[in-house]
N, C-alpha and C positions, 0 to 999 in steps of 0.2 A: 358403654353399658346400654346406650338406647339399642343400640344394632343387636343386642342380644334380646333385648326387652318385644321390639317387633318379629324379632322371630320367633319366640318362644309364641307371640301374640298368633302369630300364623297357624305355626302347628298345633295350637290348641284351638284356632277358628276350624280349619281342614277336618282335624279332628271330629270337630260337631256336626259339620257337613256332612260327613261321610257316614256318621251316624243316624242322622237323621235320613238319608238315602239308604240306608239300612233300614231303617224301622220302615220305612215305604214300600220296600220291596217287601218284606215280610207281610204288612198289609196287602198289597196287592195282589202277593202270593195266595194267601189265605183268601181271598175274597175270589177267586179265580179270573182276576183280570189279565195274568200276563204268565208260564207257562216255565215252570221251572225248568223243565226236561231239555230247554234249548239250550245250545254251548256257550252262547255268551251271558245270557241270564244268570247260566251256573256258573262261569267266572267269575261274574263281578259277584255272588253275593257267597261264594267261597273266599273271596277275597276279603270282601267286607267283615263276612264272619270270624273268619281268620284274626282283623283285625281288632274287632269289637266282642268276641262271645268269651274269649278270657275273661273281659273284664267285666261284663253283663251275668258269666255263668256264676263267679263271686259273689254278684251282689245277690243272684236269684236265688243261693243257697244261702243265705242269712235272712233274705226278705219271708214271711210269712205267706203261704196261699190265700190266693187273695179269686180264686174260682174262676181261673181262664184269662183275670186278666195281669199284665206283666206294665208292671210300673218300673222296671230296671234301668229303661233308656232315662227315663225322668230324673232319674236320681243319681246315673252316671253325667246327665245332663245342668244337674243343679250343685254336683261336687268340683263338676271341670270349671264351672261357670264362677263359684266358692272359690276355687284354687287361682283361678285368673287375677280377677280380683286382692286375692291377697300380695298374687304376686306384685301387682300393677301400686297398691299400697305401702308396702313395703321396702320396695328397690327405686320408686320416684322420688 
């Protein structure tokens, strides 16, 4: 059961990671640091999006307008974080 426990722990870290390197590009996008139109730029954050705007576009349609800014990753950030945890409480 531990062998399933750190993997689960993985793929919920990876998870956050790749999120958080998500909300960076999208800052950096917006702020005109770094150039979307490139090919690899637009992989990795088709990529990223791909894997993160399912679950981001859910919460942004139950979340209220909140005037340009987007607290989605936060809270996708504080439920995986919730969910980890209970896991880690409950199966130890």
């Amino acid at each position: 059961m531990n062998a399933v426990l750190i993997l689960v722990d993985s793929i919920i870290s990876l998870y956050i990671y790749t999120l958080l390197a998500y909300v960076i590009a999208s800052w950096l996008i917006a702020f005109k640091i770094i150039n979307p139109w490139q090919p690899l730029v637009r992989w990795i954050l088709q990529s990223l999006g791909g894997l993160h705007e399912p679950l981001l576009s859910r919460i942004r349609n139950v979340l209220p307008s909140l005037g340009g800014i987007d607290i989605s990753p936060i809270i996708v950030l504080l439920a995986v974080q919730f969910l980890r945890n209970i896991l880690f409480e409950y199966l130890s």
